[in-house]
Structure formats: structure tokens, C-alpha cells
N, C-alpha and C positions, 0 to 999 in steps of 0.2 A: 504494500500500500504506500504510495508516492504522495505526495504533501506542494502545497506553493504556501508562500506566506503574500499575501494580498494586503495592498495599502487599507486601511481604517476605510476611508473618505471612500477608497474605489468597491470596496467589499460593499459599503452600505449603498452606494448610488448603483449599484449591479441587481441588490436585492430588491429596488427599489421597482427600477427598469420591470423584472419579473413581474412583480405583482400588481404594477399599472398593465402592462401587458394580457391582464389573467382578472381584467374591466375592476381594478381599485382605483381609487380615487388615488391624486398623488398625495394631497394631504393624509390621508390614512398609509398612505405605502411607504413616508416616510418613517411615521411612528415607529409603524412595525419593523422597517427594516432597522429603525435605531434600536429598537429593541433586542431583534434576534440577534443581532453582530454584536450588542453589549453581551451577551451572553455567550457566545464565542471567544471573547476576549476574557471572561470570567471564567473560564475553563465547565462551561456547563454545555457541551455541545448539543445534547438533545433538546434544548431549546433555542438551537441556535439555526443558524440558517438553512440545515436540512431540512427545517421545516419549511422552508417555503415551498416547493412544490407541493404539497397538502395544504397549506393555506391557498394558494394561487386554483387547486382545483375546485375549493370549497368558495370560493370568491368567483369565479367560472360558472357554478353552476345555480348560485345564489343562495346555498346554504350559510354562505354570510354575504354580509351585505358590505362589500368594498366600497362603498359610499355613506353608511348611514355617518350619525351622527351625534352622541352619547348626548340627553338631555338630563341634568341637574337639578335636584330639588330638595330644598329643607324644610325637612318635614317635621325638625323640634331645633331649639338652641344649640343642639352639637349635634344634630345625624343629618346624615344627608342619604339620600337613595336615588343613585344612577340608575336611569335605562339605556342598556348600550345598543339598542334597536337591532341584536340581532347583526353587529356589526362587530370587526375587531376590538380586542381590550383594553388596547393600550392606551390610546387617545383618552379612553375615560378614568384612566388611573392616573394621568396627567393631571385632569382637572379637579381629583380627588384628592392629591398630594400637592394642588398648587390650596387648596380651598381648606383643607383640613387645620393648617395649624393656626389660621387665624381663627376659626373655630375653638381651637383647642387652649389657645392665648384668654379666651372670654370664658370658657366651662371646666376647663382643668383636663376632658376627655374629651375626644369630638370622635367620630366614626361614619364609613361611607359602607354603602351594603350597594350591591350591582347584581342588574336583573338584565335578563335575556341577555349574560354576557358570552364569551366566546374564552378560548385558550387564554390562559391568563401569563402563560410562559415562565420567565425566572421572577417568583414573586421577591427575591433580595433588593430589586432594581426599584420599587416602587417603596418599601420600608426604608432604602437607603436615604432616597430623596426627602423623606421625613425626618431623619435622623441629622441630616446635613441642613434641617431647617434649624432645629434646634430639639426637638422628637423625638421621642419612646416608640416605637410602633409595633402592631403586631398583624398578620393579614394571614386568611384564610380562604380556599380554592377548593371548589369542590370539583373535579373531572368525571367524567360517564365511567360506567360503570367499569374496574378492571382489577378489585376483589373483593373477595367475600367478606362477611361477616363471621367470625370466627367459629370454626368447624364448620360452616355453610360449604357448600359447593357452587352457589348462584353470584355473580358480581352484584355484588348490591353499594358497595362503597369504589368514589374513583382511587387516587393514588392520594389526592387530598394534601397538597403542600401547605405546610403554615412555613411562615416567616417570622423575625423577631430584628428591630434593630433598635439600638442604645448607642447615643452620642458620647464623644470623649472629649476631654477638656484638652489630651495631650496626644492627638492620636485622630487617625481612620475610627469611623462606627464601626462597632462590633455589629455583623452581620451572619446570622443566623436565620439558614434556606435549604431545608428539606422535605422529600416526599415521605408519607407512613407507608410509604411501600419499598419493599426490599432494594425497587431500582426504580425509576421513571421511565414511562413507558418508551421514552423518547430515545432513550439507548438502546431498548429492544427493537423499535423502530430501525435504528441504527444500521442493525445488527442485521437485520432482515434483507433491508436495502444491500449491504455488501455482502450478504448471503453468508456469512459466520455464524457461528453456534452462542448460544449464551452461556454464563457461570449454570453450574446445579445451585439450585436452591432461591434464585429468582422469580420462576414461575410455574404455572401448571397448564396445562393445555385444556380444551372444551370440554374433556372429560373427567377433569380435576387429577391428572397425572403429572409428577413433575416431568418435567422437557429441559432439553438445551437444545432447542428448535426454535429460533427467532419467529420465524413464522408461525408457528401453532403456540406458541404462547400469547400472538398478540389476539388470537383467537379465544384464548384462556383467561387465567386469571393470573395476577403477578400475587408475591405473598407480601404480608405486612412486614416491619420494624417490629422484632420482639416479642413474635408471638400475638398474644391476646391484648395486651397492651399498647400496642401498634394500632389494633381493630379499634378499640376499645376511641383509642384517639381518633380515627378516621369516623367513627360515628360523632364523633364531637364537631369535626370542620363538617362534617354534611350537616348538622342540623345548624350549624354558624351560616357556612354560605348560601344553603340551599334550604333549607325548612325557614331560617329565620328570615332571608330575604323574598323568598316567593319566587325562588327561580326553579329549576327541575332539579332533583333528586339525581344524583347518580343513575339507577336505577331507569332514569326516564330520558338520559340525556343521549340522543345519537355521538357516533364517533366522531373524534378530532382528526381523523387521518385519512378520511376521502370527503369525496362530493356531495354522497348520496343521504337520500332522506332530508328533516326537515332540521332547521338551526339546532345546536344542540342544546341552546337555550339555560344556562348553568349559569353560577353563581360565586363572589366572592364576598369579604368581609374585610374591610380596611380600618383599625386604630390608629389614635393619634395619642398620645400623652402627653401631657406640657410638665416637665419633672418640677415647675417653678410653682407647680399648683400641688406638690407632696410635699417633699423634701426642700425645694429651693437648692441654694447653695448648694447644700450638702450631699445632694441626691448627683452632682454631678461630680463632687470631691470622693464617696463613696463606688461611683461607678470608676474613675479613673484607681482608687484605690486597690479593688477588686480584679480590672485590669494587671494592671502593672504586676500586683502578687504572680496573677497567673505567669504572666509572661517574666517572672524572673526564675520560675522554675524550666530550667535548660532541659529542651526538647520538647516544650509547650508550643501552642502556638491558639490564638486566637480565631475565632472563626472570621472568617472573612478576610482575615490579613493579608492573605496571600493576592489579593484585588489589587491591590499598590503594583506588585511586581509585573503583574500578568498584564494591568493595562500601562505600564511602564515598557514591556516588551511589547506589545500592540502599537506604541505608539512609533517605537523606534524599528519596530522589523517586519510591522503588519500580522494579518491574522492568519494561522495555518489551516491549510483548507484541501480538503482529499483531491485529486487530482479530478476523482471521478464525477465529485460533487460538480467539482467547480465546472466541468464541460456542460453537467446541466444545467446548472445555472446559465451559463453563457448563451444556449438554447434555449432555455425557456424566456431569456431575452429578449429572444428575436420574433417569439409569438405573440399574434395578435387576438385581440379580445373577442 
């Protein structure tokens, strides 16, 4: 498997080209492609640009809507609830992390809940922006269905990403961004595309078998983080994103990864916390305190840290990108809507 490192600026104006090509608006194809390529650059590639050919189909065929345009309402002193119309997510988690922490400034908490949303991608990118406001945050993502309920055999929960970020007085935020599933589906995707086997113990095929068959897992079901306790947290973000906003249920939501059927219509959960409304002062002197211990223990490392490097080498060497990807990508450039 052969690699190019591609400029920042050319990677995202390439993924851009795609998804106006495949009838998005260019406003929304920005977003997204700012999105997917930060995520490439954050060593998260299954939310990174191999999604676009699955975005670009689902925008083709108008199970999302490469045009809509996320409308905003506050519905109390600190909550807001986005309608993403059925259209990409990103644009509306912009307007939820530009809107949130003056919200948060006045109530001490403010939170954004989103309905009829779509792939919500590296949920770190959208806590970090609150964090860099001056923000606590925490968010939750509910995906269609792709495991069970523990001992069930039926997908009834998606992969279900929560996030968490906390600002530092002397430092990069501490950025914490994981799936309750063993892997995201997005590297099984991966996996499938380049036609390689997976680890044992990521997922189970339609029959509830384990596999190291990329393809018959994404057919299957992936397993949780930890057992019962992994489940146990995926029914938590499904009733956060999806019971408590009114968006579909795991269980109700069509796939992320073709055309077909109707939007998948799913949901997330965005907090803001203003630490100047607990703690004050202190609450930023104890988070750096807590840091810092960590990290003078040699061989530690903080979550997120490793951001600095990774878009330090992005900046200076560009982003590395499969040879094979990138041919499609260059192709699906060249098609029109």
C-alpha cells in the first residue's frame, strides 16, 4: 500500500470539487471537506476523506440534502435545538459552537440537541472549538444501528461517540473522542474498501458470528468497549441524542455508507460549560493542576496531545493519503451532478 502526502489547502479544495460535483452546494462542501481533512490530519482516518465517496453518493441520490440549510432555535435560556433538514452536520455544529458559549456566559450551562441530522464525523473537532472558546464541553452521537444491546443478537445501538473537552491555562485542551464500540465503523469500512481482513474481536457478522471479514461485518454487528459496560453507555448516548432530541433511534436510522433509502434522520447532543459559573478561578488552576501531574508521570501522555504534532506535520509535509484513495478522489472530480 503506497501513500502521497497532499498539500492541506489542495486535499480540502479536491474534496470539495467531489462533493459539488455529486449536486452539494459549495457552501456545505466546504464545511464538510474542512471537516473530513481535519480529521485526516488528526490521525482519525475513518472519518476522514474516504468518506467522501459515500457522502457524495448519498448527496446524488438525495438521501441528504447537499443544499439544505440547518435552522436554529431557542427554545429556553441555555438550549437551543437545531434542524439540520436532512442535510450535512457540520455547518450546524458550526452554528452551535459559535452560539453556545454566549449562552453559557449568561446560564453557567447552555446545550444544542440536533434533529434530522446526518454523520456527525470526529465529534473532538466540535468540543475542541468550545474548549478554545473558553468551555467545558461534552457531545453525544447517536449512528444506525451497528450493535446490540448486551447479549442481544439484533443492532439496536449505533457505535454512539461521546466527546469531552476541558480548556488549559498552560496548554492545548484536553481532548477526549471515542466510539462504545470496539472500532468505528469507519475503519471497517476501510478495511473492506482495500479488501483486508479485520482484528478478531471487533465484530460479528449477520449471524452474530465473530468474523475478520470486513465485508460481512459491516453486514453484522461491531462489539462494545468493555463488555456490558460499553452497552450499558451506548444506551445512554441513544437516549441523549436520539430519545431526548426526537430524532430516530439507532434502530430506525438507515445507513451512513450508500444512497439508498430515506435520510437516516439521527441525532446529537452538544454541552457547553462556562467553569466561571462553578469553580471560577480555580476550576481552571485545578484542571491545569491535574494536567500537569499527569503528564509529569514519564510515559503518560494526555488525550489529545498528540493534535499539536500531527497538525504541525500536516502543515509542513501535507496529509498522507492511499494512493488508491487519492485516484478516486481525482475521479470522482471530474463527475458531474
Amino acid at each position: 500500500m503506497t501513500t502521497t502526502r497532499v498539500p492541506v489547502e489542495e486535499l480540502r479544495a479536491l474534496a470539495e470539487r467531489c462533493l459539488i460535483a455529486a449536486n452539494t452546494s459549495e457552501w456545505n462542501a466546504q464545511s464538510v471537506a474542512k471537516a473530513l481533512v481535519q480529521a485526516d490530519i488528526d490521525g482519525q482516518k475513518g472519518h476522514g476523506v474516504v468518506r467522501v465517496a459515500t457522502y457524495s453518493a448519498q448527496s446524488r441520490t438525495g438521501k441528504v440534502d447537499g443544499h439544505a440549510k440547518p435552522k436554529m432555535t431557542r427554545t429556553r435560556p441555555g438550549s437551543l435545538m437545531i434542524d439540520v433538514a436532512n442535510g450535512f452536520a457540520f455547518r450546524a455544529f458550526e452554528l452551535a459552537t459559535e452560539e453556545l458559549p454566549k449562552l453559557a456566559h449568561e446560564t453557567g450551562i447552555a446545550a444544542a440537541g440536533f434533529v434530522r441530522s446526518h454523520h456527525a464525523g470526529a465529534l473532538g473537532q466540535a468540543v475542541e472549538r468550545l474548549a478554545d472558546a473558553g468551555m467545558m464541553a461534552m457531545m453525544f452521537a447517536n449512528t444506525p444501528h451497528a450493535m446490540t444491546a448486551w447479549g442481544g443478537k439484533r443492532g439496536v445501538f449505533g457505535t454512539n461517540p461521546i466527546a469531552f473537552a476541558a480548556p488549559r491555562a498552560n496548554g492545548a485542551p484536553i481532548i477526549i473522542d471515542l466510539a462504545l464500540s470496539q472500532v468505528v465503523r469507519g475503519k471497517i469500512l476501510s478495511a473492506a474498501q482495500r479488501g483486508e481482513p479485520i482484528p478478531e474481536g471487533w465484530a460479528n457478522d449477520a449471524e452474530g458470528r465473530p468474523t475478520t471479514d470486513a465485508k460481512a461485518a459491516l453486514k453484522g454487528t461491531v462489539l462494545p468497549i468493555g463488555g456490558p459496560k460499553g452497552a450499558a453507555l451506548a444506551l445512554m448516548v441513544e437516549i441523549l441524542a436520539g430519545s431526548l432530541t426526537g430524532a430516530n433511534q439507532a434502530f430506525e436510522a438507515t445507513s451512513l455508507f450508500d444512497g439508498e433509502g430515506n435520510p437516516p434522520g439521527i441525532g446529537q447532543f452538544l454541552i457547553a460549560i462556562d467553569p466561571g459559573a462553578f469553580g471560577g478561578p480555580a476550576a481552571a488552576q485545578k484542571i491545569e493542576l491535574l494536567a500537569s501531574t499527569i503528564e509529569a508521570d514519564i510515559g503518560t501522555r494526555l488525550p489529545g496531545a498528540s493534535r499539536r504534532e500531527t497538525r504541525e506535520a500536516a502543515a509542513r509535509d501535507g496529509v498522507s493519503i492511499e494512493d488508491g484513495l487519492l485516484a478516486s478522489l481525482n475521479e470522482m472530480a471530474q463527475q458531474t451532478a
